[in-house]
C-alpha positions in Angstrom: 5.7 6.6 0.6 3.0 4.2 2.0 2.8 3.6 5.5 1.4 0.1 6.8 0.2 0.0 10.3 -1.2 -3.5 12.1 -2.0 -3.1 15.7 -0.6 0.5 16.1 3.1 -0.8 14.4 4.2 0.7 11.5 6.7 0.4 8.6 6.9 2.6 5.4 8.4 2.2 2.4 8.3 3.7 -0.9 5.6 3.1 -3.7 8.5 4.3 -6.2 6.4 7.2 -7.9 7.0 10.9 -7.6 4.6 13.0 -5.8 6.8 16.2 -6.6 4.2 18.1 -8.6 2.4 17.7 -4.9 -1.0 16.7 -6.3 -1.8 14.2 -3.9 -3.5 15.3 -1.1 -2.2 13.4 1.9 -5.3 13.5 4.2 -7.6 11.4 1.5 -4.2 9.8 0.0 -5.4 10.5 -3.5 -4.7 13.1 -5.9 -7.3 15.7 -6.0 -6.9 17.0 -9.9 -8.8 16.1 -12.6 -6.5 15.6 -15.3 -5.8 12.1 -17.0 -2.1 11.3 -15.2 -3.7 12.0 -12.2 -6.4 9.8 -12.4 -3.9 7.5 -13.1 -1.8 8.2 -10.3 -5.2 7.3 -8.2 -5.5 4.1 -10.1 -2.1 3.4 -9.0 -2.6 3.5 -5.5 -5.8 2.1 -5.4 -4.0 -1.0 -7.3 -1.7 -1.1 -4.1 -4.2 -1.0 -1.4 -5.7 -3.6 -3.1 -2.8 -6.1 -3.0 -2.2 -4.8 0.8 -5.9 -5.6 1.7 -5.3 -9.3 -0.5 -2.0 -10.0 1.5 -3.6 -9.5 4.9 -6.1 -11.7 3.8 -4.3 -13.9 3.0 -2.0 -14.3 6.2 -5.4 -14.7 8.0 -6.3 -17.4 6.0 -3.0 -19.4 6.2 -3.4 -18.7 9.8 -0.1 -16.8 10.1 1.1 -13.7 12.7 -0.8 -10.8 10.9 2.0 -7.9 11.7 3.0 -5.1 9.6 6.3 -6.3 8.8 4.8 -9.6 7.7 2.2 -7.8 5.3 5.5 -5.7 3.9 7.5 -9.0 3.3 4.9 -10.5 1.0 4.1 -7.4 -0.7 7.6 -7.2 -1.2 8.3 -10.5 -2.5 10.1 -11.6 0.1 7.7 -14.0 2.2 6.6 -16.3 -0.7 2.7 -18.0 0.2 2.0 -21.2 1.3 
């Protein structure tokens, strides 16, 4: 799961990879192990926050109502940029 928050609002919704071997450690939102899927698994996330940090941006710069539900829209396809 990945949690959004703008302004103390939240939404969640899931980053569709499994977490059951429970190797990420929630507190630095990274997987603490050393082996190669892991590393992977950090590359993964980091590749999200990325695009999260790139669609707030980007509502900025277009000047738009920065919320978290408008952040989740784009990321999820569903608010298309100007």
């Amino acid at each position: 799961m990945m949690r959004i928050t703008v302004n103390g609002v939240r939404v969640d919704v899931s980053v569709k990879k499994d977490n059951s071997s429970g190797v990420l450690e929630y507190g630095k939102g990274e997987a603490l192990e050393k082996k190669r899927e892991y590393k992977e698994f950090n590359l993964y996330l980091d590749s999200i926050h990325l695009r999260i940090m790139k669609i707030q941006r980007e509502l900025e710069i277009e000047d738009v109502s920065v919320s978290a539900s408008s952040v989740l829209d784009r990321f999820l396809g569903k608010d298309a940029p100007v």
